[in-house]
DSSP file (Angstrom, degrees, kcal/mol; ACC not computed):
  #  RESIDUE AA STRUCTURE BP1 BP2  ACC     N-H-->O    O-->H-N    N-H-->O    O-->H-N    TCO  KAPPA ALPHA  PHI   PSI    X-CA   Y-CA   Z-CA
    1    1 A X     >        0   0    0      0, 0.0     4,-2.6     0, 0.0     5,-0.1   0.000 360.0 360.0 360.0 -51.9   17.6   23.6  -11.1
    2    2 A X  T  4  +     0   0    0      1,-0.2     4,-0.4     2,-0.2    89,-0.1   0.718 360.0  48.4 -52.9  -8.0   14.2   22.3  -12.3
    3    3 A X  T >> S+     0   0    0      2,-0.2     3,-2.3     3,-0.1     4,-1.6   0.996 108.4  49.4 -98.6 -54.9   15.5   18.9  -12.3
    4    4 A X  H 3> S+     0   0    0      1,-0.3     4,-1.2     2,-0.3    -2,-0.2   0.750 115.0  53.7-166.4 -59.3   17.2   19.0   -8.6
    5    5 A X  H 3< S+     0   0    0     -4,-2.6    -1,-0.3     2,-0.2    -2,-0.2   0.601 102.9  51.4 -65.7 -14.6   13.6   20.4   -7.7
    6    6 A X  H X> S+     0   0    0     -3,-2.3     3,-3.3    -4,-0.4     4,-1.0   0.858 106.7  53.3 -72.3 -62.1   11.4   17.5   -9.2
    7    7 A X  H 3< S+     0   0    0     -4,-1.6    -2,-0.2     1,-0.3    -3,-0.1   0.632  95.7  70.0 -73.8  15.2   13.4   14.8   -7.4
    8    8 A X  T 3< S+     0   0    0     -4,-1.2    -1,-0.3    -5,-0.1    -2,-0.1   0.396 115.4  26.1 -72.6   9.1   12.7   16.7   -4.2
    9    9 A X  T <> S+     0   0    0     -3,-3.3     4,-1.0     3,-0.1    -2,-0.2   0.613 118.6  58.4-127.1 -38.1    9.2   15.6   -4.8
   10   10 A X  T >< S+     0   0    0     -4,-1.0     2,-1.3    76,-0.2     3,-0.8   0.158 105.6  56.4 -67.7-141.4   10.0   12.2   -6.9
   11   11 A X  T 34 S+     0   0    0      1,-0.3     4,-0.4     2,-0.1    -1,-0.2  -0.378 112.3  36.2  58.2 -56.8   12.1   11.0   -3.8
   12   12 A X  T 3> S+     0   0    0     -2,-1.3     4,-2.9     2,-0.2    -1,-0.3   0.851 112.7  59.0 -71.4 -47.0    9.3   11.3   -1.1
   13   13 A X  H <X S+     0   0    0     -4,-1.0     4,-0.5    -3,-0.8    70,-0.2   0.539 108.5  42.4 -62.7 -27.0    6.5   10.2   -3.5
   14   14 A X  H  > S+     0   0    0      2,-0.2     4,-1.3     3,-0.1    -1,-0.3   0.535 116.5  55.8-106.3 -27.6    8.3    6.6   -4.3
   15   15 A X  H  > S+     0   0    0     -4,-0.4     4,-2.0     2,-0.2     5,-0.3   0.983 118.5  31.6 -51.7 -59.3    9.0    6.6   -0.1
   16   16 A X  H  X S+     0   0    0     -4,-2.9     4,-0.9     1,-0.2    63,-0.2   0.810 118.5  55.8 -89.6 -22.5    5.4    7.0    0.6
   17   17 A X  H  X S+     0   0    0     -4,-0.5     4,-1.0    -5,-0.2    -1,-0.2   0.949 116.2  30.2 -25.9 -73.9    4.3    5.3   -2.2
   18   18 A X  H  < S+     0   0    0     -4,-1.3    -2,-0.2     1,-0.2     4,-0.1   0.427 116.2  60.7 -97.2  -1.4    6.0    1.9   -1.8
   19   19 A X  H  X S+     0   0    0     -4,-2.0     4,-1.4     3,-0.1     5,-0.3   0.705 108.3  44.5 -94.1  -4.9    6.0    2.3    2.3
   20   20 A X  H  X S+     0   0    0     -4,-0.9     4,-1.1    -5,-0.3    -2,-0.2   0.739 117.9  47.5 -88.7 -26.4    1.9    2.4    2.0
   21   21 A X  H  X S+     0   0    0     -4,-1.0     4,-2.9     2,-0.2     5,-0.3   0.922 119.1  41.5 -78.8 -46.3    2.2   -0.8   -0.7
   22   22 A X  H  > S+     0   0    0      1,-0.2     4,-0.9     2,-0.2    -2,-0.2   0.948 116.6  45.5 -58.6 -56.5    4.5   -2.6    1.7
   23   23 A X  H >X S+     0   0    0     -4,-1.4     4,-2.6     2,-0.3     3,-1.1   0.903 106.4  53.4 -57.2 -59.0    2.9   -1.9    4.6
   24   24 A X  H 3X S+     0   0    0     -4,-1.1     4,-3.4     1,-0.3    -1,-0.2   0.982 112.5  53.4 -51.2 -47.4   -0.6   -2.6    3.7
   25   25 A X  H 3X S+     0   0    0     -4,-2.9     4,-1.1     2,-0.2    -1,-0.3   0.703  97.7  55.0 -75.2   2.4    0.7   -6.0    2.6
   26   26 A X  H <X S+     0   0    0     -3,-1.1     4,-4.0    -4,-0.9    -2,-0.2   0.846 116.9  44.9 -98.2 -23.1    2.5   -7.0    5.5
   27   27 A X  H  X S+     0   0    0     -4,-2.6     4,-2.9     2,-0.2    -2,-0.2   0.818 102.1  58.8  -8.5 -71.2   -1.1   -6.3    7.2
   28   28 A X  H  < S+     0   0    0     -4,-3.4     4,-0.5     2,-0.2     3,-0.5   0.990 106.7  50.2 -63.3 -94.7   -2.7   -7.8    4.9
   29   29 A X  H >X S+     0   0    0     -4,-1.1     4,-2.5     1,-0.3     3,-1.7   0.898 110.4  50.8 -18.5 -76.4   -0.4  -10.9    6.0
   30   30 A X  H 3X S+     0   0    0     -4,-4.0     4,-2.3    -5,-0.2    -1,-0.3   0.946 105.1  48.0 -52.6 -53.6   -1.2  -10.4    9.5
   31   31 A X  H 3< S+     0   0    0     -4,-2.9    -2,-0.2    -3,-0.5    -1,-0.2   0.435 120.5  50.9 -57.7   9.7   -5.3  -10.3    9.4
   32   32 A X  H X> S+     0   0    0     -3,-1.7     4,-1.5    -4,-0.5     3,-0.5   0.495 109.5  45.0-100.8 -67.2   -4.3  -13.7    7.1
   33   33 A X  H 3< S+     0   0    0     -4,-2.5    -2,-0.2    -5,-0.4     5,-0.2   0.973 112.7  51.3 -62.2 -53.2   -2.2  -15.1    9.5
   34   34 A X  T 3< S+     0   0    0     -4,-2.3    -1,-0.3    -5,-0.4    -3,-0.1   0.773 116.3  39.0 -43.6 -49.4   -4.8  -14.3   12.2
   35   35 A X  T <4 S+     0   0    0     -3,-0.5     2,-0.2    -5,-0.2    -1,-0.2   0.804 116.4  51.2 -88.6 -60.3   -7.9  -16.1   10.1
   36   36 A X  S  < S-     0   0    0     -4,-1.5     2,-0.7     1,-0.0     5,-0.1  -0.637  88.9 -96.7 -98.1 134.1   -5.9  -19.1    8.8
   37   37 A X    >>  -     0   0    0     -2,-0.2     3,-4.5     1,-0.1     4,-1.2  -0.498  46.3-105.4 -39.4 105.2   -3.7  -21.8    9.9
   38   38 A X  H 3> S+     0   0    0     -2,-0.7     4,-1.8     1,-0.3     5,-0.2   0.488 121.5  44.3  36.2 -82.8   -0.2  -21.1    9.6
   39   39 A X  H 3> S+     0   0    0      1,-0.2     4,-0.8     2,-0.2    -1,-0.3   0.714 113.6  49.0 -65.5 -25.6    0.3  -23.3    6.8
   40   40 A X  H <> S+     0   0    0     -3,-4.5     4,-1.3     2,-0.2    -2,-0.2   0.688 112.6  52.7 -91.5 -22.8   -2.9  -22.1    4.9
   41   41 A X  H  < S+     0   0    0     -4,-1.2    -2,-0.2     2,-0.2    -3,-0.1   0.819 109.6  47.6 -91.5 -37.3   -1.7  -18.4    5.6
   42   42 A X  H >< S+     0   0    0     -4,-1.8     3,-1.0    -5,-0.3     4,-0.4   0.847 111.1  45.9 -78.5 -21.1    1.7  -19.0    4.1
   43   43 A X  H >X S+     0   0    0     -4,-0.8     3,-3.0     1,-0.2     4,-0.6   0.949  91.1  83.6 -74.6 -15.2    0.6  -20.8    0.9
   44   44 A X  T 3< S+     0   0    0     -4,-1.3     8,-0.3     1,-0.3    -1,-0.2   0.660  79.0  77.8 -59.9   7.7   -2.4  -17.7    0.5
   45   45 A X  T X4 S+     0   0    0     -3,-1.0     3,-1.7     1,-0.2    -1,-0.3   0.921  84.9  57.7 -73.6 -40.6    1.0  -16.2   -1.1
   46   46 A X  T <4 S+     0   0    0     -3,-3.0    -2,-0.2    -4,-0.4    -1,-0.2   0.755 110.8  40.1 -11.9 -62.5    0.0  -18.3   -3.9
   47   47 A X  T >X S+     0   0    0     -4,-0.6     3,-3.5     1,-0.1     4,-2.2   0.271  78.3 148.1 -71.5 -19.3   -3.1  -16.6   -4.1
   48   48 A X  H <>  +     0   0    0     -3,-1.7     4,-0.6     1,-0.3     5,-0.5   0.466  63.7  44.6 -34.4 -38.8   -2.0  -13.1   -3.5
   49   49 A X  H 34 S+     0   0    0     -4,-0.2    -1,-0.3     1,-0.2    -2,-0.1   0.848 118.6  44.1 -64.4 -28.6   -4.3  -10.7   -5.4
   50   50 A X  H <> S+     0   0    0     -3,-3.5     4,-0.6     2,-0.1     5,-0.2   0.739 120.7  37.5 -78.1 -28.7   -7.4  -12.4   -4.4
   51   51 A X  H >X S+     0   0    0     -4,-2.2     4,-2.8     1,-0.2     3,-2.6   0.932 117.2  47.3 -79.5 -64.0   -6.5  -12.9   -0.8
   52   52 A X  H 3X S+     0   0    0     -4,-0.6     4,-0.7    -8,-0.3    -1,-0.2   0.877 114.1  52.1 -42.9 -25.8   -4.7   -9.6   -0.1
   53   53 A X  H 34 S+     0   0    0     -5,-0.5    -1,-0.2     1,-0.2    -2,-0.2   0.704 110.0  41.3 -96.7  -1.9   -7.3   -7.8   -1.7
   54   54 A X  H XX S+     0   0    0     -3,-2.6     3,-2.5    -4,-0.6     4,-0.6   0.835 105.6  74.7-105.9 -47.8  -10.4   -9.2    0.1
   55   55 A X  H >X S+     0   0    0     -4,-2.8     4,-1.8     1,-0.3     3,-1.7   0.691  88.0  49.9 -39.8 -45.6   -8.4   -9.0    3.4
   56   56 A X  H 3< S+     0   0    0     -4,-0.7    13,-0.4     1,-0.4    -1,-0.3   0.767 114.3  50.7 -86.6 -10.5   -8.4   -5.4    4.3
   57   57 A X  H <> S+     0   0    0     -3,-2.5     4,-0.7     1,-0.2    -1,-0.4   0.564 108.7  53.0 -97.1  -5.3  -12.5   -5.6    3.5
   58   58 A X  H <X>S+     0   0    0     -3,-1.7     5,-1.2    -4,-0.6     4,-0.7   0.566 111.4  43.3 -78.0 -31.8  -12.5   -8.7    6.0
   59   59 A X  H  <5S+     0   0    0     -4,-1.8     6,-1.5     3,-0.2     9,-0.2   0.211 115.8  53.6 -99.6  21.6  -10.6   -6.6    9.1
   60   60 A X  H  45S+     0   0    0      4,-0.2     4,-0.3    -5,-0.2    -2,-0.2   0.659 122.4  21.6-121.8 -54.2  -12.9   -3.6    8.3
   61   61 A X  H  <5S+     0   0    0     -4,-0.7    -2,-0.1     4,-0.1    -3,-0.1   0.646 136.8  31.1 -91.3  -4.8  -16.5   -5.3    8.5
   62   62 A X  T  <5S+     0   0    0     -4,-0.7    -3,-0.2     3,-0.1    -4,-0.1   0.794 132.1  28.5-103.3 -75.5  -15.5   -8.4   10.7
   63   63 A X  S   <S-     0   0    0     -5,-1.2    -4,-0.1     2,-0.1    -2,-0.1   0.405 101.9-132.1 -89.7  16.5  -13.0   -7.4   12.7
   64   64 A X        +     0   0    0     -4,-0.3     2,-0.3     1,-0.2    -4,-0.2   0.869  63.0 127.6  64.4  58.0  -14.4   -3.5   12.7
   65   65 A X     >  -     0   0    0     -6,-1.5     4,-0.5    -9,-0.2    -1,-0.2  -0.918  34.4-178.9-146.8 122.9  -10.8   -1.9   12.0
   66   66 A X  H  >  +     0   0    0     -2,-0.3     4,-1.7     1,-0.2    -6,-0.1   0.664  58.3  95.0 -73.2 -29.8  -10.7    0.3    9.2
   67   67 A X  H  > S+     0   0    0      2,-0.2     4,-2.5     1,-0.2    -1,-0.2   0.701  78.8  51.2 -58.0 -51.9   -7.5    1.0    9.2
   68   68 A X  H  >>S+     0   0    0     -9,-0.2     4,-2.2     2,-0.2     5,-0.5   0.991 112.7  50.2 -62.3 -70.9   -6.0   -1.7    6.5
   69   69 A X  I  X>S+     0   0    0     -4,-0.5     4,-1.7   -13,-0.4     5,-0.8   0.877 108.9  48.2 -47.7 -44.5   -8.5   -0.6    4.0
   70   70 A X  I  X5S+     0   0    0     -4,-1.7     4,-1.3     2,-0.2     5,-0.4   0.992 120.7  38.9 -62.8 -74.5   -7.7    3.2    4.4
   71   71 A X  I  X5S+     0   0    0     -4,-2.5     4,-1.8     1,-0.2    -2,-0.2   0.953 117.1  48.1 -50.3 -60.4   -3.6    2.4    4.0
   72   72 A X  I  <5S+     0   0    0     -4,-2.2    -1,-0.2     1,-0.2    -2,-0.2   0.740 126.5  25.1 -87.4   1.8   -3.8   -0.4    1.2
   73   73 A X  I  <<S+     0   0    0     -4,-1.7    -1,-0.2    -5,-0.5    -3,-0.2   0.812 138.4  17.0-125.9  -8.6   -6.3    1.8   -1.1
   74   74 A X  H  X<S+     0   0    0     -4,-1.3     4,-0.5    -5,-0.8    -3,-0.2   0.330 100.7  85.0-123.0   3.2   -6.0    5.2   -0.5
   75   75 A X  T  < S+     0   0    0     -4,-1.8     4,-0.3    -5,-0.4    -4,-0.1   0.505  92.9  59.1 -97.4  -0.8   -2.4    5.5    1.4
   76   76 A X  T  > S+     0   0    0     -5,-0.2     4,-4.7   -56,-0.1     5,-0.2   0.732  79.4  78.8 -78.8 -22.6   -1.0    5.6   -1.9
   77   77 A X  H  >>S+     0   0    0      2,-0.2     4,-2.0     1,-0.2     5,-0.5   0.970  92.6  52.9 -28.5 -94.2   -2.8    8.7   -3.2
   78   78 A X  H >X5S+     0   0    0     -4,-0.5     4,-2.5     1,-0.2     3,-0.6   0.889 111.2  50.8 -24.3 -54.4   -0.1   11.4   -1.1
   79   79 A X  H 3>5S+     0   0    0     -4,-0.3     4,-1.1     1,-0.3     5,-0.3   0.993 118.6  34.1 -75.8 -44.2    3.0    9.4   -2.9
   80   80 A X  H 3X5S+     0   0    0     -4,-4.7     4,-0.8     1,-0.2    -1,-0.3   0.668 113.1  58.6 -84.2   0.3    1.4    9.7   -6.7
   81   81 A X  H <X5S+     0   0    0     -4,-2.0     4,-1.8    -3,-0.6    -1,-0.2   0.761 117.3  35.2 -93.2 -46.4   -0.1   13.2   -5.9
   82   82 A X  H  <<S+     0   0    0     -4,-2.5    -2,-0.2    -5,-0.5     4,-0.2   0.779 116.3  52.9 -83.4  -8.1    4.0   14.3   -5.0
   83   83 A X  H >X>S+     0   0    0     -4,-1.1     4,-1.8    -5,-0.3     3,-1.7   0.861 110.0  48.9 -87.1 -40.4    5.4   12.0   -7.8
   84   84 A X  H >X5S+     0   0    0     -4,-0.8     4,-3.9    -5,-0.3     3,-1.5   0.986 112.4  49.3 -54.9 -53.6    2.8   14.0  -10.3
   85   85 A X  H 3X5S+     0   0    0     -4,-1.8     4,-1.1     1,-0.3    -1,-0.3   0.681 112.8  46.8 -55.6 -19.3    4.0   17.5   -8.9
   86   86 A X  H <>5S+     0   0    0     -3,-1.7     4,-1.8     2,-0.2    -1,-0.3   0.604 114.9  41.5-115.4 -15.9    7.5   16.5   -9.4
   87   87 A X  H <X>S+     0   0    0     -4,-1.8     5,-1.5    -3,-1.5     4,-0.9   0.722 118.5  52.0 -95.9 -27.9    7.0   15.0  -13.1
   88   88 A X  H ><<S+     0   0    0     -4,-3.9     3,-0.8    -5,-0.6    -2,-0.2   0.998 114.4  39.8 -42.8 -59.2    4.7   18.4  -13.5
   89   89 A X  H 3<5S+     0   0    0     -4,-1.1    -3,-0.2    -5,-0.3    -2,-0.2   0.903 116.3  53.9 -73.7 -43.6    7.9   20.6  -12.1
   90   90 A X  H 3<5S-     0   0    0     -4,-1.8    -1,-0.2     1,-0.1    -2,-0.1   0.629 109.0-125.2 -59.4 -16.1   10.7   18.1  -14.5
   91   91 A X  T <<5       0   0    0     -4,-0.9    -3,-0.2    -3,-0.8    -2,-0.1   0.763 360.0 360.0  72.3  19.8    8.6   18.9  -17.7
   92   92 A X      <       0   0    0     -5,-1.5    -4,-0.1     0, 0.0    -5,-0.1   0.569 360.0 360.0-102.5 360.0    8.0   15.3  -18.5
């Protein structure tokens, strides 16, 4: 029963987890796409840790939306706060 009752908690916690990583990068891709030529925007995949990670601090003091920064550094928090409760509840 204790197992059945973690992965009610693992199960949501890797949802919200890896839709807040995903989601912040495909953001992160749009304020890039926005900024850059086309071509310059697809190769910044190349690049990805430097660029994605400076981005969401480029649409927060430039283009004065907070919103990217808030999802890619802190919208993961809720998914490891339910994954921790659920490896708490498994005994592991």
């Amino acid at each position: 029963m204790r197992n059945l009752l973690s992965w009610l908690f693992y199960i949501p916690g890797v949802i919200i987890f890896g839709g807040a990583v995903l989601y912040s990068a495909y953001l992160s891709f749009i304020v890039v796409f926005d900024v850059l030529p086309a071509w310059a925007a697809y190769l910044s995949f190349i690049f990805f840790p430097f660029v994605y990670g400076m981005a969401p601090f480029y649409s927060g003091f430039v283009m004065g939306d907070w919103t990217l920064l808030l999802i890619s550094y802190l919208g993961w928090i809720p998914g490891a706060i339910l994954f921790a409760i659920g490896s708490k509840i498994s005994g592991d």
